[in-house]
Every structure is written in C-alpha cells, then in structure tokens.
N, C-alpha and C positions, 0 to 999 in steps of 0.2 A: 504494500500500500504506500503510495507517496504520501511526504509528510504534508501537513499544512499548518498553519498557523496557530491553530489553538490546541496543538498536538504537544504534549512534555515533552523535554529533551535532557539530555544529562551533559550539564557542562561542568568537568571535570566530577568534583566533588560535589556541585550545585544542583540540583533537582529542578527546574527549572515547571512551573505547570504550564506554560504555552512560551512558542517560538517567536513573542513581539518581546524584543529587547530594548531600554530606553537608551538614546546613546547619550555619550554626553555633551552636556551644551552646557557653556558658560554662559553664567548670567550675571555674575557680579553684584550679587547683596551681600557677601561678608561685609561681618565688621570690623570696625579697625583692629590692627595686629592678625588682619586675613584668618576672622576667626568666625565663622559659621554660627546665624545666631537664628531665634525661634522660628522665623520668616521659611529658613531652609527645611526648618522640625515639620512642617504644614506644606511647604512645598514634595518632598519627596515625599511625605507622609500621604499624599494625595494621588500618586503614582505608583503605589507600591504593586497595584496589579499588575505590570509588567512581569513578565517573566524574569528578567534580572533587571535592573536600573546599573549602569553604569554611571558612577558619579561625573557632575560637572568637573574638568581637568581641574586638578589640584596640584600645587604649589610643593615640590620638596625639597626648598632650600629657600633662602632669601635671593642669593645668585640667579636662580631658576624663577623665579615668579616675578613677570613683568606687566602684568593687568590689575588695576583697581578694583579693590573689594571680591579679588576671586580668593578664595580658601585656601588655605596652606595647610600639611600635615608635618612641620619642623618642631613646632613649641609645645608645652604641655597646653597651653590654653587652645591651642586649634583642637588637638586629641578631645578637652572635654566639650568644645562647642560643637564637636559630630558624634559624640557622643548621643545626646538625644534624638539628632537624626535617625543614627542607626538602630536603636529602642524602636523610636514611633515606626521605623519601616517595616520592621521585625512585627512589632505586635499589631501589624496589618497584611499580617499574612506574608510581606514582600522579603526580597534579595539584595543586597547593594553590593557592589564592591568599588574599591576607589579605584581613579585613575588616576597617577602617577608620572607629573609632568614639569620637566626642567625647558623653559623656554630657548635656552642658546641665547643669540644673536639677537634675538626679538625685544629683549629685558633692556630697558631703557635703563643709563647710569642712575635715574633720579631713584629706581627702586632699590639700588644697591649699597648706598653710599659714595655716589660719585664713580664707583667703579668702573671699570669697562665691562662689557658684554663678553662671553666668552663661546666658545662655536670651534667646531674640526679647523677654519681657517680664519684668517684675516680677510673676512667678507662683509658686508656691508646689507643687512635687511631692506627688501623696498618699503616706499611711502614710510611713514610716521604711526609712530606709537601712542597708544591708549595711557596718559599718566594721569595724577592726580592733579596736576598742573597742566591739563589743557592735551592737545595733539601736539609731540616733538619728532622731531625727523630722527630715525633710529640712528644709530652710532656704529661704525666699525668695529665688529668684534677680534677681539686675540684670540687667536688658536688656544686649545688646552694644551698644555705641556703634558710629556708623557708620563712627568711626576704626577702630576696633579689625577689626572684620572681615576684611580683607585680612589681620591677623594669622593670625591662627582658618584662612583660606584655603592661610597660606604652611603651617600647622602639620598639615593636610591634605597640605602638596605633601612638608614634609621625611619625613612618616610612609611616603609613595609612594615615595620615594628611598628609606629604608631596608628597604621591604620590598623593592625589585630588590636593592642590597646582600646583603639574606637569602637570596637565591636564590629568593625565592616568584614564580608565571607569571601573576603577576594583580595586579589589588586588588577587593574593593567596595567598596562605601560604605554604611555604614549608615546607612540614611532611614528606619528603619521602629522600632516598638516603643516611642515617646514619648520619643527622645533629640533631641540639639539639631536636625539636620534637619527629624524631624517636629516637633518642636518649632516650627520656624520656617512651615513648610507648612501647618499647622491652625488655625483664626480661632481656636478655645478658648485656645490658649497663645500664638496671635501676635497683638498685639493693636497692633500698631505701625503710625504714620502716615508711616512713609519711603518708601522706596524696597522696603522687604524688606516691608512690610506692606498690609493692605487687599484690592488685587484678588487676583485668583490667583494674574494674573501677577509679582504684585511678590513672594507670600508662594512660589513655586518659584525665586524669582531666587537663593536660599542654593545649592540644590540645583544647578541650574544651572552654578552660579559654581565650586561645588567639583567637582564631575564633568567640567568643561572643565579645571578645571588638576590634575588627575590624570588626563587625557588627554591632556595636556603631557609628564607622565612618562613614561606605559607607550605612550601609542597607544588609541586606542578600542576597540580591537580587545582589548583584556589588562586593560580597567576595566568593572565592572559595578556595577549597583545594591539595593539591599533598601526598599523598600516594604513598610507593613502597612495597607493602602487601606480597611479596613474595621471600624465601630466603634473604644471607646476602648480605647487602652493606657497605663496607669500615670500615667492623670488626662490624656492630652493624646487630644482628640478634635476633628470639624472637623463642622460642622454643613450641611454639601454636600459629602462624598465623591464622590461622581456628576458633580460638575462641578470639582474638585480634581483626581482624580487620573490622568483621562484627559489632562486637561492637564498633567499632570506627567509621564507618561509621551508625552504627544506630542514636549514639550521634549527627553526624552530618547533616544526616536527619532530625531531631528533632529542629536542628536551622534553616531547609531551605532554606541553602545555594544556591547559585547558579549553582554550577556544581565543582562536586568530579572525579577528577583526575587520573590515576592509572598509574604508571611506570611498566610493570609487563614483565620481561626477560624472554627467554624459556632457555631449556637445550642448543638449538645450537645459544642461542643470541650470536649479533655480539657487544654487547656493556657492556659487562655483563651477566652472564651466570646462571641457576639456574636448581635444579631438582627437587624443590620445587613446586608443583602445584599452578595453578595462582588460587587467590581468591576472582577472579572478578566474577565468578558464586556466589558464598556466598554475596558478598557486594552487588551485584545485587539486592537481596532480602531484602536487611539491607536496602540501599538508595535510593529512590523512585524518587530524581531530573535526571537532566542530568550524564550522568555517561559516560565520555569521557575517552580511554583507547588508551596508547601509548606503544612502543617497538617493531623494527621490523616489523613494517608493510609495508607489497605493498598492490595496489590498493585493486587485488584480497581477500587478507585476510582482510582488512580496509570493502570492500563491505558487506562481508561473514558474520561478526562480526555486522554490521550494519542491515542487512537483516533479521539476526537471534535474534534480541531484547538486543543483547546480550551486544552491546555499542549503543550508542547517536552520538557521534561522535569520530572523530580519532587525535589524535594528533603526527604529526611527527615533530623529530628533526632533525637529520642528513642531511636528502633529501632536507631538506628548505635551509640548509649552499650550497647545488650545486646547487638548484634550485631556484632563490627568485621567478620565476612566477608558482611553483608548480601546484598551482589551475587551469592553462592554460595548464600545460602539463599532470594535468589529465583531462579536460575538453576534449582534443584534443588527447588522447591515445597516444602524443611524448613520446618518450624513457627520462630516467631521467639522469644528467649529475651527474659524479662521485666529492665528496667533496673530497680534500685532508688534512690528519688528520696531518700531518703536519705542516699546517699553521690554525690549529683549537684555539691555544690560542698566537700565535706571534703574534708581533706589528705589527700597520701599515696596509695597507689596500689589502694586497696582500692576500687570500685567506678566505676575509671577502666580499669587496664589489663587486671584480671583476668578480665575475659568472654572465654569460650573461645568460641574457633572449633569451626564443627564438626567440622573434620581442620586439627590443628594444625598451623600452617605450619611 
C-alpha cells in the first residue's frame, strides 16, 4: 500500500502518528538574551498535531546567531525558557525537536561584539542583515582556522546537551539555506585548500564531523539533518549539486540518522525560486532512512510525492503559521487559511498565535 499523509511513520526513535511534519520557520519573538518566552509556550502549543514540529532554527552560540529575537540554546536561561515549550507540546499529545543553527557569514558584527563573521572563506554574504539597529550591509567573513573548528564542533555538542536539558526528543542540524554548513559544503563559498576544502569529500567533512558528535549526544536514532541541495540560497551556491549532495547524503546514510530533510524550491517557488533541478531523485538513492521533502506543497502534490516512493513524508512551513490544526484540515478536506507575511517576524502575538483553528480547542 502507498503511504499517504495521515499514515504513522517511525523516525528514528520518534513515532511519529501522520506524515505532515512542521518545518521550521523563524519568526523572531524571543526575548531578550534570545530566550523563548510564553508567546512560543501557545505558539507551538497550538501545533503540536503535527507529526513532529521541527523547531524554529535556533541559535548555538553567540558567534552563530545573527537575527533579532530568534532563540538561542547556549545559556541556562534559553534551556529554561523552552523548557515550557516542550511541557505544553508534550502534554498535547505533540513531538518537537530543535534545530541547531550556526549562521557563518550571515551574523552581523553588531550580534557578536564587534566581531567579525566567520564562514569556510573570506567571502562576503549578499544584501544586508536583519539587526537590532535597523538593515546593515553584511561584512566579510574570516575563514575558521583549523584550530578553531573542534571549537565550533564542541558548540554544536553543548547546544545538543541543552536541548535534552529542555526536554526536546531530537535535534537537527541545519545544513541547508546558505548558513555555515552549507556554507562549508558548496565550492562558491568554500574555497579552502585543507582538509575541509576542494574535493567533496573534504568540503562534507564539517557536516560529517558535527552530525557524529551530536550523535554522541542523542543517539542516531533522535538526530536528523536539513539540506537545500538545489540552486543558490542567500549568495552560497555549488557548481555540481549532482555530484555534492548525493555524497553528502550517502555520508549521512552511513551514520543512520534518523531522517534527512530537503528544502528543495521549483522555478515558480513562492518562497525562493530555482531552475536548478531538485536532487531528491539522486539522494533518494544515496539515503536509505526516512527522507522527508518540503517546498511548496499542497495536499495533492504532498500525496503524489508520497504514493510514488519518492518522499516519506512532507514537511510544510508557511500553511502551519495560518493553520496551527493543519493535520485536521487535511484530515477533513477544509480549505487552508491565508498566513500574513507581514507579521511573519514582528513582535508580539499578532500574526503568530492568533490563527484560529477550525473548532477551537
């Protein structure tokens, strides 16, 4: 029988009761000291029918988090302000797990302490950065030294520890979207002659190195990945995706992960655009777990995808910010309610917690 959507699925250790996964989307209501406050407890609390909820990308380090009022997992006080989160999602029946996100290049100095940005090269992010003080034109980043790395690695392990702390039944890792991962994975922004650059093999060795030591943490089984294997995101792009990312997904078949991820936009995306062929038929073949695939989907194409072996499950972002009981109004064939992108990263709880369900809970 093909799967479909409201079919259980087992990712890794996760039990998962239907194949709509929430992906993550940034929306920027922490509060200060990037700490997750009641607003997030009622926001994912509202969602938790998802099959799993992927958290909004999160912050693990100061280095690594470059957006206003998005959540950090470095301090004790971030741990106890997801703390409630993961309560209230739990005791509504739901799943969470965090995503685990070091910007690179993207991290404006104003977030660091004047710092500079750091990235596989000395490259330069496009347009300007989201800070607290307005839009600034991003900054040149320094390359990581090959000292430093094991750093950056442990800062990956302590972010994994606090997310068990928080109670959350997972992690990702974000590789995908032109942050330091892909950053390091793509010849466009990795331009390095070590160890971490040149062949394939060298430019997955980041990826690698941190998906094994937060599988140190959780188990392989409770650690997953996000990839965006096709065309450019936010200036970092790789001039052989075809032969990158099937090998980046074989490396990570090989660790047994729990379930590999995929952002993958078409020519007429509404979120990002490409004309770059998706390389989810190739990784397909490379990654033998769960292989859950997001961008642009409705039921229709989610079913189609699902029926034809082609995904595991589906992951939507956008429709979950109009819709927090999604999984009821695909169950029940209701029409989906429009998000407004307007109040997608404002303060406050105006166009985060106030989309009604169709029968209020």
């Amino acid at each position: 029988m093909p799967a479909s959507l409201l079919d259980p699925i087992k990712l890794g250790a996760i039990d998962a009761p239907n194949r709509i996964l929430m992906a993550p989307l940034t929306r920027g209501r922490a509060g200060p000291g990037f700490v997750p406050n009641e607003l997030a407890v009622e926001y994912y609390r509202q969602r938790a029918s998802a099959g799993l909820i992927i958290s909004e990308a999160t912050g693990i380090s100061q280095e690594g988090l470059g957006w206003p009022s998005a959540p950090g997992l470095w301090t004790d006080a971030q741990v106890e302000g997801w703390k409630p989160v993961t309560e209230a999602v739990h005791a509504a029946g739901g799943r969470i797990v965090a995503q685990l996100w070091h910007m690179g290049r993207l991290v404006h100095s104003v977030f660091n302490d004047g710092k500079q940005p750091v990235s596989a090269s000395a490259t330069k992010g496009e347009g300007r950065a989201h800070t607290p003080v307005g839009r600034l034109e991003l900054e040149e980043a320094r390359p990581l030294r090959l000292d430093e790395i094991p750093r950056v690695i442990a800062d990956y392990v302590a972010a994994a520890e606090n997310a068990k702390r928080a109670g959350f039944d997972g992690v990702q890792l974000h590789g995908a979207n032109g942050y330091l991962i892909d950053q390091f994975l793509r010849d466009g922004t990795n331009l390095r002659d070590d160890d971490y650059g040149g062949p394939v093999e060298n430019r997955i060795r980041l990826l690698r190195e941190v998906t094994e030591a937060l599988i140190g943490v959780w188990g392989k089984d409770r650690v997953a990945v996000r990839l965006s294997p096709n065309g450019e995101t936010q200036g970092v792009d790789d001039s052989a995706p075809e032969t990158l990312f099937p090998a980046a997904a074989a490396a990570l078949d090989a660790l047994g992960i729990a379930f590999l991820e995929l952002r993958e936009p078409g020519p007429d995306g509404t979120f990002g655009k490409t004309d770059v062929p998706k390389q989810s038929p190739a990784i397909r073949q490379a990654f033998k777990g769960p292989l859950v695939l997001n961008s642009d989907y409705d039921v229709a194409k989610a079913e189609a995808d699902l029926a034809s072996g082609l995904a595991d499950a589906i992951s939507f972002g956008r429709p979950f910010i109009g819709n927090p009981d999604l999984v009821e109004r695909i169950r029940t064939g209701a029409a989906w309610a429009a998000d407004n992108p307007q109040s997608w990263y404002s303060p406050g709880p105006e166009g985060y917690i106030d989309y009604p369900a169709l029968v209020a809970a």
